[in-house]
C-alpha positions as a Markdown table, in Angstrom:
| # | Residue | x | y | z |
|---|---|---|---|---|
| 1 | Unk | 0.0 | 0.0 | 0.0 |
| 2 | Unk | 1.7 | 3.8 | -1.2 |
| 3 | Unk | 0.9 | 6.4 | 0.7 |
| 4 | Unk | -2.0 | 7.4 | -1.7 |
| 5 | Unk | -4.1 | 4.3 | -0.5 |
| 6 | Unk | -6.1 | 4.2 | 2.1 |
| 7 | Unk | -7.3 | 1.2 | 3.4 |
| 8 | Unk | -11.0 | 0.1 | 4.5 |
| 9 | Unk | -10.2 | -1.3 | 7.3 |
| 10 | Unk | -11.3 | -4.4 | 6.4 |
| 11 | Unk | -8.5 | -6.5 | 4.8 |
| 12 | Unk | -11.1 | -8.9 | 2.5 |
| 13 | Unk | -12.4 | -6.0 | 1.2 |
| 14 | Unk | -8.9 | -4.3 | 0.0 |
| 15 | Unk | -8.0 | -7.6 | -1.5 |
| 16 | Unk | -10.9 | -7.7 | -3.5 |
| 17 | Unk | -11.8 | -4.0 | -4.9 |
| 18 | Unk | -8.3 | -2.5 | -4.0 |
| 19 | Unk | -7.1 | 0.5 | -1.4 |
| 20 | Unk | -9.8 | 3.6 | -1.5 |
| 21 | Unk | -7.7 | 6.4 | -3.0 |
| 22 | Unk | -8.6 | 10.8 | -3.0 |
| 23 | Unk | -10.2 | 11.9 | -5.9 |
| 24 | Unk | -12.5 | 9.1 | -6.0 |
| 25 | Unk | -16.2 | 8.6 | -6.3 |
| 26 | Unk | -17.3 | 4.9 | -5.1 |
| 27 | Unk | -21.2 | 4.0 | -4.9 |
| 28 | Unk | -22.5 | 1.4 | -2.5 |
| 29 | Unk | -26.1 | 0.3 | -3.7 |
| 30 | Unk | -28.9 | -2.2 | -2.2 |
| 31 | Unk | -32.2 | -2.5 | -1.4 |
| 32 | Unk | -33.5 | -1.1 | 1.7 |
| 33 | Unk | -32.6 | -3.4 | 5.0 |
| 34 | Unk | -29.4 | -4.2 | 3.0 |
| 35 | Unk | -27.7 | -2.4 | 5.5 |
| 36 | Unk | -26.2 | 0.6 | 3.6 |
| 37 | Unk | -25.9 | 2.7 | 6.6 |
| 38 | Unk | -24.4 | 0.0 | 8.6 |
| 39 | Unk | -22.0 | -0.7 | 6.3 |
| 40 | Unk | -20.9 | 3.3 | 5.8 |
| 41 | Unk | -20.6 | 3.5 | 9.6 |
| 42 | Unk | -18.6 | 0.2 | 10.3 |
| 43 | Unk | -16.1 | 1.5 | 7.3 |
| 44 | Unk | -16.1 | 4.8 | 8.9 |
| 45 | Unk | -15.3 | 4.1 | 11.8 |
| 46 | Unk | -12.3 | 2.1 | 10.7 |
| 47 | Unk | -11.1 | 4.5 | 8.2 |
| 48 | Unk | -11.0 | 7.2 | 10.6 |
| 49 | Unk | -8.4 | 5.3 | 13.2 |
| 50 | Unk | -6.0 | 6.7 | 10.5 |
| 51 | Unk | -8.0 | 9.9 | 8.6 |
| 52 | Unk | -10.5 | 12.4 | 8.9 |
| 53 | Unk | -13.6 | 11.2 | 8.0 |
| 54 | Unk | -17.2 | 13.3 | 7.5 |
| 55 | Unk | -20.7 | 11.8 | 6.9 |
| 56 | Unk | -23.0 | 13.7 | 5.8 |
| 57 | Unk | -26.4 | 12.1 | 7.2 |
| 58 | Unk | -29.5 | 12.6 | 5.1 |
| 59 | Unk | -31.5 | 10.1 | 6.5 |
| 60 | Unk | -31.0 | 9.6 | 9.9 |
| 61 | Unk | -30.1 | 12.0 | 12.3 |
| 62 | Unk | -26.5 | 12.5 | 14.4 |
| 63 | Unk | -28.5 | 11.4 | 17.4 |
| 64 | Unk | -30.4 | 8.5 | 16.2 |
| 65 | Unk | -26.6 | 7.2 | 14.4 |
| 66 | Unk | -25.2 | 7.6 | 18.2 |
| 67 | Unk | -28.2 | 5.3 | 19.5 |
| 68 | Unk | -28.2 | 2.9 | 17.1 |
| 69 | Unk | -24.0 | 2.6 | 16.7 |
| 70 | Unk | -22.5 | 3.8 | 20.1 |
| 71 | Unk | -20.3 | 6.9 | 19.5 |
| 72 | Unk | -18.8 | 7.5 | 16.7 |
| 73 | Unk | -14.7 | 8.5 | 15.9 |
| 74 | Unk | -15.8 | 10.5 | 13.2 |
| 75 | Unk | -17.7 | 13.7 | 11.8 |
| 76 | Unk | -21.5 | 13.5 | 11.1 |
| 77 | Unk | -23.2 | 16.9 | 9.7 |
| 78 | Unk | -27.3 | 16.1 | 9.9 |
| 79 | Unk | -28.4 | 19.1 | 8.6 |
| 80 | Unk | -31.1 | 19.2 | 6.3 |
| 81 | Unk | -32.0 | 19.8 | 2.7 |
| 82 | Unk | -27.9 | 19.3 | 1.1 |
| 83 | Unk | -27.0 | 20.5 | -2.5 |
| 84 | Unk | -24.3 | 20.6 | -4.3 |
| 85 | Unk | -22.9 | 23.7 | -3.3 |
| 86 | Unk | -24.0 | 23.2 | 0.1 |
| 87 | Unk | -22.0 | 19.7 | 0.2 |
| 88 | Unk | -18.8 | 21.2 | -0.9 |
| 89 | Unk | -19.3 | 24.3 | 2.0 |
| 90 | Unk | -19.6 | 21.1 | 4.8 |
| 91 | Unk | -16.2 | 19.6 | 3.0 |
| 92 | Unk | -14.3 | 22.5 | 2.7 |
| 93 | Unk | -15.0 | 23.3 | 6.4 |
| 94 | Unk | -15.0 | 19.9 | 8.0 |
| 95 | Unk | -11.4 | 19.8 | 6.4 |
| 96 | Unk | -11.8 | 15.7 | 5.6 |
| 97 | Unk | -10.1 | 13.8 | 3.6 |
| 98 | Unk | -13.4 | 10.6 | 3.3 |
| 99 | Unk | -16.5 | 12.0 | 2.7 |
| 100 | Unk | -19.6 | 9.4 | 3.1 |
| 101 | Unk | -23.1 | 10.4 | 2.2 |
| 102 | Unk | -26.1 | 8.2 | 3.2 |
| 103 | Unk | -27.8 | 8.1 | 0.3 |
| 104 | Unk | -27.3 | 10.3 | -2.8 |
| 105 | Unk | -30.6 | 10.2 | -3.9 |
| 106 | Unk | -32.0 | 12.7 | -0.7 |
| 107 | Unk | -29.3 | 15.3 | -2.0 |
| 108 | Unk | -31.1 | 18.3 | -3.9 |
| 109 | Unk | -30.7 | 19.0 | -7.2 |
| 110 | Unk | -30.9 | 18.4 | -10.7 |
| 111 | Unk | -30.9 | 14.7 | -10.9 |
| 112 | Unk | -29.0 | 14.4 | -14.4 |
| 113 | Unk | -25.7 | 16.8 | -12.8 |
| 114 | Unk | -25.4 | 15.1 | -9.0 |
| 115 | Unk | -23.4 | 12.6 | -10.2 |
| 116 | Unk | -21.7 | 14.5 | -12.5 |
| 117 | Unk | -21.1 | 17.2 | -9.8 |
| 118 | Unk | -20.0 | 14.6 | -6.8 |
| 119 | Unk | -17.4 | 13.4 | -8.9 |
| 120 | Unk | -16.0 | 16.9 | -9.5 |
| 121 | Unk | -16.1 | 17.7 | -6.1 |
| 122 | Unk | -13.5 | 14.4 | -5.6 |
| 123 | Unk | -11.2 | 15.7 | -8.0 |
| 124 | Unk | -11.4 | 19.2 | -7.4 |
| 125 | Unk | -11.2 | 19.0 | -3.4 |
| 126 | Unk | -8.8 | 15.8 | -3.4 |
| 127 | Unk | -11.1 | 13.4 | -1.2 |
| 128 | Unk | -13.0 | 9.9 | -1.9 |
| 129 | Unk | -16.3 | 10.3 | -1.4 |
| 130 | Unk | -18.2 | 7.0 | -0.7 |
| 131 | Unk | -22.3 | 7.6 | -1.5 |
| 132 | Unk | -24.9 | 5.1 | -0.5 |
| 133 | Unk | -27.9 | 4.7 | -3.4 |
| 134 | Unk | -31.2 | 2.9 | -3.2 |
| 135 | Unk | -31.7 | 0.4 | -5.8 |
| 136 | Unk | -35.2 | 0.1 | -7.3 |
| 137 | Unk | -38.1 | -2.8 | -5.9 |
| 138 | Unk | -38.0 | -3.9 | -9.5 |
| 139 | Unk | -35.5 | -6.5 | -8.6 |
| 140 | Unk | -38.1 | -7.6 | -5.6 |
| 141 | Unk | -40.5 | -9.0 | -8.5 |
| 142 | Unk | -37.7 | -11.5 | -9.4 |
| 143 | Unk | -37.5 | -15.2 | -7.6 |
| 144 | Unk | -35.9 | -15.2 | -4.2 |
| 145 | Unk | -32.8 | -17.0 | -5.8 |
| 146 | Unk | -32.6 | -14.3 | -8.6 |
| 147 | Unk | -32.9 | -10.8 | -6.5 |
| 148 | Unk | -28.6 | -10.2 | -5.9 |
| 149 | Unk | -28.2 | -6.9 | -7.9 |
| 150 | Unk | -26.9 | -6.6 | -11.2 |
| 151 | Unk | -25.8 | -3.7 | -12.8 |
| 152 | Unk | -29.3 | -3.1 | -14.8 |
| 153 | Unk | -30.7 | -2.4 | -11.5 |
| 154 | Unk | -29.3 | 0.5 | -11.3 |
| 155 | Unk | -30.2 | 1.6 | -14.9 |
| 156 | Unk | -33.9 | 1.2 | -12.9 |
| 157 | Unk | -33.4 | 3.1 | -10.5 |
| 158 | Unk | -33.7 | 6.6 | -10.1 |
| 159 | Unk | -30.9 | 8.8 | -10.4 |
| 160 | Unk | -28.7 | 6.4 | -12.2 |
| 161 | Unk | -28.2 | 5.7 | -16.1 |
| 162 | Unk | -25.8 | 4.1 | -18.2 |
| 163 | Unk | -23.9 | 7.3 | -19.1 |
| 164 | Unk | -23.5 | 8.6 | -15.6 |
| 165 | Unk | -22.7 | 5.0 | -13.9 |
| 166 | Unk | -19.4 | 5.7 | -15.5 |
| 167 | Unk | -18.5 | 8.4 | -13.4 |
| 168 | Unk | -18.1 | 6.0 | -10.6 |
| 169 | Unk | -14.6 | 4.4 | -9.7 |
| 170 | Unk | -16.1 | 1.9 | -7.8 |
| 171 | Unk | -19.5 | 0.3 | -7.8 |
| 172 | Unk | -20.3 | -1.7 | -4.6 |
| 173 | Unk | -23.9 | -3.7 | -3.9 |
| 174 | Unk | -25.1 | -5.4 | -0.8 |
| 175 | Unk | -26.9 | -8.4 | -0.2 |
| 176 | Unk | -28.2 | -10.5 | 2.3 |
| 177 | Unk | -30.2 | -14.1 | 1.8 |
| 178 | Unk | -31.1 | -13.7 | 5.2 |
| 179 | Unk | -33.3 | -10.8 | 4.6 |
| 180 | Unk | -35.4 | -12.6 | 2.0 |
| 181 | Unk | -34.9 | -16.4 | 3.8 |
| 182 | Unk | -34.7 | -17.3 | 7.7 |
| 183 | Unk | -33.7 | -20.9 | 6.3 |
| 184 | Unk | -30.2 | -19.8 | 4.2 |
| 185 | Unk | -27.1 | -21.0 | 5.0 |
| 186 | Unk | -25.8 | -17.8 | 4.6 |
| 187 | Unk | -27.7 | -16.6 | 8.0 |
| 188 | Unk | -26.1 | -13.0 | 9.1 |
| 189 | Unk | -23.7 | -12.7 | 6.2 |
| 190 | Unk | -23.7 | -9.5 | 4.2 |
| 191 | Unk | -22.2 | -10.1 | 0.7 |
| 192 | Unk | -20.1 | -7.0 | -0.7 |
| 193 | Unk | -20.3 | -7.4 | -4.7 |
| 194 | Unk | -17.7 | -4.9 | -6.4 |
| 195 | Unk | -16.5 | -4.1 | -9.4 |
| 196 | Unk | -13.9 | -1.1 | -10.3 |
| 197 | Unk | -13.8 | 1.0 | -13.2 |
| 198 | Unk | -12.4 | -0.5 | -16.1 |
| 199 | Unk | -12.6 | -4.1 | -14.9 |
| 200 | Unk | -15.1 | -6.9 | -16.4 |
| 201 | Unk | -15.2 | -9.1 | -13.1 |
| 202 | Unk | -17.5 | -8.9 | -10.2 |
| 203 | Unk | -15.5 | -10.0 | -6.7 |
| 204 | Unk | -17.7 | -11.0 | -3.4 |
| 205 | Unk | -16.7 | -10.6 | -0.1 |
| 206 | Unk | -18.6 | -11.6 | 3.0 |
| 207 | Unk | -18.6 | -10.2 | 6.2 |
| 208 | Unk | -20.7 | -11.6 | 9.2 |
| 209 | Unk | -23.5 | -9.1 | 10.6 |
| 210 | Unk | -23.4 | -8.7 | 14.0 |
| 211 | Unk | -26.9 | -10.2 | 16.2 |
| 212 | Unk | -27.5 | -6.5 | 16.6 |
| 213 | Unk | -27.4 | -5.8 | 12.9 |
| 214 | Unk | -25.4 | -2.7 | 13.7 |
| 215 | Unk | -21.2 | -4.7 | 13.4 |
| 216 | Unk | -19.9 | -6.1 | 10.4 |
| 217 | Unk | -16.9 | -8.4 | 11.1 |
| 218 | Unk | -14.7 | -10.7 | 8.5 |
């Protein structure tokens, strides 16, 4: 690892989609009860034993994070209605270097430019910026066996199109059997599906979800 890489914390997951680096713009997509959130705070919190980190919480607010995960080593700006202009403001001052935003489809804004935009804010303010996305219920209508995502879900799902999907360097979905199954093998594993830009293969990588669905462990 140079000094340019930063790692998740997790040592599975920098095996299988490589160090996080500045500049970049990496998308973590599933279904609601995936565990998006979860996974952004578990990451966070590991990141930031070695860099600043900032989440900027549209969903949930600093106070409900705190009840839910325990305190928190990092940043976590709750305030309402973010735009683009407003996002970069919150970077600038928090002074971070991993920016997380849970998810991207609450920030305001035209929706053909926020992708566009997020990734200009990477390269122009030299930090990684890790954005959850929800994933459309399309993908509920398939059999149980068939619902992992694929990359046409996000081409369903609002937000996202074939054009701007490019502007990620990383594209990361979660899934869990035991959300859909109480009878899978795979009880209390979370499977991390990524792919980076430029590459043709999807890697996995499990990590075990804790009995209080708020730890991820390998």
């Amino acid at each position: 690892m140079n000094k340019e890489e930063i790692s998740t914390g997790y040592n599975n997951l920098d095996t299988a989609w490589g160090y996080i680096e500045k500049s970049q713009l990496i998308l973590v997509a599933a279904r609601p009860g995936m565990g998006k959130t979860t996974f952004l705070a578990n990451i966070g919190k590991r990141i930031a034993n070695n860099h600043t980190v900032l989440l900027i919480s549209l969903e949930q607010s600093k106070i409900n994070l705190i009840k839910r995960y325990g305190e928190l080593n990092f940043t976590i700006n709750d305030s309402p209605e973010f735009n683009i202009e407003k996002l970069k403001d919150a970077i600038i001052e928090s002074n971070c270097e991993i920016i997380l935003i849970d998810y991207i489809q609450l920030i305001d804004g035209d929706r053909n430019s926020i992708i566009n935009s997020l990734k200009a804010l990477a390269l122009e303010l030299k930090v990684c910026i890790i954005t959850t996305g929800q994933l459309s219920r399309e993908l509920e209508y398939r059999a149980i066996d068939q619902r992992r995502p694929v990359i046409a879900d996000l081409n369903n799902s609002v937000l996202f199109n074939s054009d701007l999907i490019n502007d990620f360097d990383k594209i990361i979905f979660l899934y869990s059997d035991s959300y859909y199954s109480a009878y899978t093998f795979k009880n209390n594993i979370l499977e991390v599906i990524s792919l980076n830009k430029n590459d043709t293969e999807w890697k996995t990588t499990e990590l075990r979800i804790s009995d209080t669905k708020t730890d991820l462990s390998e």
